[in-house]
C-alpha positions as CSV (number, residue, x, y, z in Angstrom):
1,X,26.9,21.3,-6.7
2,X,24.2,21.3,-3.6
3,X,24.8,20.0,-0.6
4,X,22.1,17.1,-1.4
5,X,23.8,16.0,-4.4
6,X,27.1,16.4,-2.7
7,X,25.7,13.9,0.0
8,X,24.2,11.4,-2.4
9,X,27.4,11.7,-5.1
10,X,30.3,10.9,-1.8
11,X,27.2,7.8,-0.9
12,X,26.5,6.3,-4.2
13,X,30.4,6.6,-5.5
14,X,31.5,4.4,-2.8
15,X,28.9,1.5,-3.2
16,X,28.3,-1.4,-5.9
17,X,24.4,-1.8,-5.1
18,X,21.2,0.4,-4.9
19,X,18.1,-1.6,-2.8
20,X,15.1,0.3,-3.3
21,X,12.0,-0.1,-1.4
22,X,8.9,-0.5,-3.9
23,X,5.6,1.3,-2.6
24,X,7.3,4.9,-2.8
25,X,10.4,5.0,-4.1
26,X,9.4,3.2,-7.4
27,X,5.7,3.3,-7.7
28,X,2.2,4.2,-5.6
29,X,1.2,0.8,-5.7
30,X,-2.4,1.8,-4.3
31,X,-2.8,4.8,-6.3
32,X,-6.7,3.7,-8.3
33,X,-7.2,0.0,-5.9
34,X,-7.2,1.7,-2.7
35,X,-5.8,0.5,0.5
36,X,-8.3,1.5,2.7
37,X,-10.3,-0.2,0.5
38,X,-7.7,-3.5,0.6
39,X,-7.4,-3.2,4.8
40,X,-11.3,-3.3,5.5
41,X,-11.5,-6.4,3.2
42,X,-8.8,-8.2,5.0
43,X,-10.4,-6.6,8.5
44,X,-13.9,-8.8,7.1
45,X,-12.1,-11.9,7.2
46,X,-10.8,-11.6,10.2
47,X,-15.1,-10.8,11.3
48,X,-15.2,-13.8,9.9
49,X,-13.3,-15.7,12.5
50,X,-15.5,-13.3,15.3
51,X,-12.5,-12.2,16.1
52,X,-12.6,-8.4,18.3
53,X,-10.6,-5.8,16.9
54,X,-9.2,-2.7,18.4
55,X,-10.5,1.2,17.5
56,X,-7.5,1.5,16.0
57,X,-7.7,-1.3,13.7
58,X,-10.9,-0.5,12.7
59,X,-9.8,2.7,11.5
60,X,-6.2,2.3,9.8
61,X,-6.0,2.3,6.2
62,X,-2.8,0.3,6.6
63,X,-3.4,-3.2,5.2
64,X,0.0,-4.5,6.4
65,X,-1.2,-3.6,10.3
66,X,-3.9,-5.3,10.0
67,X,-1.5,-7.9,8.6
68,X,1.0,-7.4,11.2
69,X,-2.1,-7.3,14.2
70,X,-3.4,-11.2,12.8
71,X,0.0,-12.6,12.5
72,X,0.3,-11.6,16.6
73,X,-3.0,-13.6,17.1
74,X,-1.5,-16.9,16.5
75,X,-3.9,-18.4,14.2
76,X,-2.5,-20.1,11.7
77,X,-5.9,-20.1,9.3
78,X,-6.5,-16.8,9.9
79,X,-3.0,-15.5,9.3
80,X,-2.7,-17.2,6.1
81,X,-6.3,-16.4,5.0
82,X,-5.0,-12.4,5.4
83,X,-2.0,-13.7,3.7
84,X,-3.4,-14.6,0.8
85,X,-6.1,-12.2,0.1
86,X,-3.3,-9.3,0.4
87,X,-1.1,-11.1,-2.0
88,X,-3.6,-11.2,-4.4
89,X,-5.1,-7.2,-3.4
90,X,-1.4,-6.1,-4.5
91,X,-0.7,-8.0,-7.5
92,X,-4.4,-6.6,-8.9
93,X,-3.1,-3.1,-7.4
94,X,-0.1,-3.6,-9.2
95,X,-1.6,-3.6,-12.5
96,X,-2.4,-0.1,-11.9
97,X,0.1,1.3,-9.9
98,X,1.3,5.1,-10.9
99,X,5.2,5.6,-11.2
100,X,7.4,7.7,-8.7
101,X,8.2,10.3,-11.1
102,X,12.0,9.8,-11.3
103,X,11.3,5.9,-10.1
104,X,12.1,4.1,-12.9
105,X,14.5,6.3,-13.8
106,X,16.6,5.5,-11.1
107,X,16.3,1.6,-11.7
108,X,17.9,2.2,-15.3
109,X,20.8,4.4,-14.2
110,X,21.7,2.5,-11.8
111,X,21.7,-0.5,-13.9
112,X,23.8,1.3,-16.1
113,X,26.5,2.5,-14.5
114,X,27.1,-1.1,-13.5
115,X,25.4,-0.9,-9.9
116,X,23.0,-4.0,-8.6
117,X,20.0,-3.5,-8.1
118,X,17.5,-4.9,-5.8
119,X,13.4,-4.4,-4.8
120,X,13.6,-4.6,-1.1
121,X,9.9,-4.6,0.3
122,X,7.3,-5.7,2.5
123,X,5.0,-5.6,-0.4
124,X,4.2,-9.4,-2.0
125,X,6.8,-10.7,-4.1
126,X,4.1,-11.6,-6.7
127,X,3.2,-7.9,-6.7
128,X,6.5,-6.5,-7.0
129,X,7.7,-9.0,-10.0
130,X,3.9,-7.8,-11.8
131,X,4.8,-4.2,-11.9
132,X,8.8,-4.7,-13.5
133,X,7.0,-6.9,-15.5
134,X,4.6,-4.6,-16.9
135,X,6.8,-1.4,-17.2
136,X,9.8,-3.3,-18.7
137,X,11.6,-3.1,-15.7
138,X,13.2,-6.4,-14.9
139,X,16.4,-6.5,-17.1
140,X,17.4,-3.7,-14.9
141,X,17.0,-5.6,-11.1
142,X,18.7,-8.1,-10.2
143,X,16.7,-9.2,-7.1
144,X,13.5,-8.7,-5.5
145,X,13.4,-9.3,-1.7
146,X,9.9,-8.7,-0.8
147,X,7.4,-10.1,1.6
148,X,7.2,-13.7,-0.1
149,X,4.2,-16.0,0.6
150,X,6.0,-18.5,3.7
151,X,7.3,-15.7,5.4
152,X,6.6,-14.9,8.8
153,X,4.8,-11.1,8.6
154,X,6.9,-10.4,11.9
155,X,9.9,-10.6,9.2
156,X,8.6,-7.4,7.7
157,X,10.4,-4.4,7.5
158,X,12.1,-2.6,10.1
159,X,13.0,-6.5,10.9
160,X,16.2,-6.7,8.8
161,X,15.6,-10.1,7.0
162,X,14.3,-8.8,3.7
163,X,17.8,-6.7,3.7
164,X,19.8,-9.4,4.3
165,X,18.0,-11.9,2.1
166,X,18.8,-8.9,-0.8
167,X,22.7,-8.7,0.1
168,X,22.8,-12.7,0.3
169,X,21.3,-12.6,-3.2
170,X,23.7,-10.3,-5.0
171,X,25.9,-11.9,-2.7
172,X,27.4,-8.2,-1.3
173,X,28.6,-7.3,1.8
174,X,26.3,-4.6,3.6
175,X,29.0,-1.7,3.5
176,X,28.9,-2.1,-0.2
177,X,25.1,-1.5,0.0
178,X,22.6,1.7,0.4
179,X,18.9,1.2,0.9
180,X,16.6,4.1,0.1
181,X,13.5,4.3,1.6
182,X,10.4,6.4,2.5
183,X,9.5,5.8,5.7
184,X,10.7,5.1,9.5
185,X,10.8,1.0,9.0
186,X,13.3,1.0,5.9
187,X,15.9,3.5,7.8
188,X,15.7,1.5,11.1
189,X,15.9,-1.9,8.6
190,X,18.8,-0.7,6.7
191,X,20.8,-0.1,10.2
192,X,20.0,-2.6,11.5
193,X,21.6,-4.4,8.9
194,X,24.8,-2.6,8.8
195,X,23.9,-0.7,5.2
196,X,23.7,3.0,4.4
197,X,20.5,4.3,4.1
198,X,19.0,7.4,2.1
199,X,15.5,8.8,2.7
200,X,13.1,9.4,-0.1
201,X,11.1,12.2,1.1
202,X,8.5,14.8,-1.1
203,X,6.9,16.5,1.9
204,X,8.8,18.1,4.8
205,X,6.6,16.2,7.7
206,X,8.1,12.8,5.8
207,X,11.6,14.0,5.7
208,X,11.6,15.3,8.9
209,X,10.6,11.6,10.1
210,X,13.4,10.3,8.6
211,X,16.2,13.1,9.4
212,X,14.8,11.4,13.1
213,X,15.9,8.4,12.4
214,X,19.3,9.1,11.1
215,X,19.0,8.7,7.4
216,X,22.5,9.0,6.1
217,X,21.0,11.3,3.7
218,X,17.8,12.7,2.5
219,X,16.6,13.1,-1.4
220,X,13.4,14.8,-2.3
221,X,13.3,13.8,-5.8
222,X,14.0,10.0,-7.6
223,X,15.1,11.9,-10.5
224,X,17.4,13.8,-8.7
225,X,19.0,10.5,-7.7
226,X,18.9,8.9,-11.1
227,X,21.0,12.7,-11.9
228,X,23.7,11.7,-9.2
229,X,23.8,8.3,-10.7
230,X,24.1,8.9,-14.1
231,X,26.3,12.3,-13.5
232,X,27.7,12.8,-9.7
233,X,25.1,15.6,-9.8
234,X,21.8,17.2,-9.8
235,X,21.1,18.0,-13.6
């Protein structure tokens, strides 16, 4: 056995519940509706308002900064305007989001061997819930703690509200808990929380981002930790 299944197998054995971030570890939500396509529309509404943006707004092809930069504006209009022109951007990208290979995979060994499962995102709740929807997905999660419509955008990920709103859900305590996650915001969420985290990473730039954030453990395939579920090891 490797040392990465090794890792994951002494992780996974000792919890009862698997939280999975969505954009990433399950699916590439904007895979054909792009999301530099999704920030520049939310960056018009806030034109809109005559509002001046930063170079680096302008720029990003991150529609949850631009989400994230409105919210710290303290309009109230404006921020829910963003709000719900995003929600509805990701449930439409949802409809064509590509798998994770290994994604899905996960989801249903996990369910299987009797672990909870839970979506923990800062993706729309409405988007999250279309996707398991439309790949048979939601016998097999419990929960979806996502980015719901009332909730302040400061409560995003690495904030770790969304974690705990998933362990209050399955009612869990957070040492019986491990979050994996692709990127800097779910490591430092997951700790903050008190649960073990495990970083999703396919490029060595992405896993070296997380190894700096003291991921408890690092996985570079979703089928390889679907393997460890199902087995204790890499198949």
């Amino acid at each position: 056995m490797n040392d990465e299944a090794t890792s994951l197998g002494a992780i996974l054995s000792a919890k009862s519940a698997l939280l999975l971030d969505f954009d990433g570890p399950v699916c590439q939500v904007f895979a054909h509706i792009r999301d530099r396509d999704v920030a520049a529309d939310l960056r018009a509404r806030v034109d809109r308002f005559n509002i001046p943006m930063p170079r680096w707004l302008t720029e990003t092809a991150d529609p949850l900064l631009v989400l994230r930069w409105v919210d710290r504006l303290g309009s109230s209009m404006l921020t829910r305007t963003v709000i719900d022109t995003l929600i509805a951007a990701e449930t439409r990208a949802a409809d064509s989001a590509v798998p994770t290979p290994g994604g899905h995979e996960v989801i249903t060994a996990a369910s299987a061997v009797g672990r909870k499962v839970a979506i923990v995102s800062n993706n729309s709740e409405e988007a999250v819930w279309a996707y398991l929807r439309r790949h048979g997905l939601t016998p097999h999660v419990h929960l979806v703690a996502s980015r719901y419509a009332t909730m302040p955008p400061s409560l995003m990920k690495p904030d770790p509200h969304l974690v705990y709103r998933a362990l209050e859900g399955l009612r869990i305590a957070a040492d019986t808990a491990v979050l994996v996650g692709d990127s800097a915001t779910d490591i430092q969420a997951a700790r903050a929380a008190g649960v073990t985290s495990v970083g999703f990473a396919v490029a060595p730039d992405k896993a070296a981002i997380l190894e700096r954030e003291n991921a408890d453990a690092i996985v570079t395939s979703m089928s390889a930790l679907a393997s460890v579920l199902r087995t204790g090891r890499i198949e």
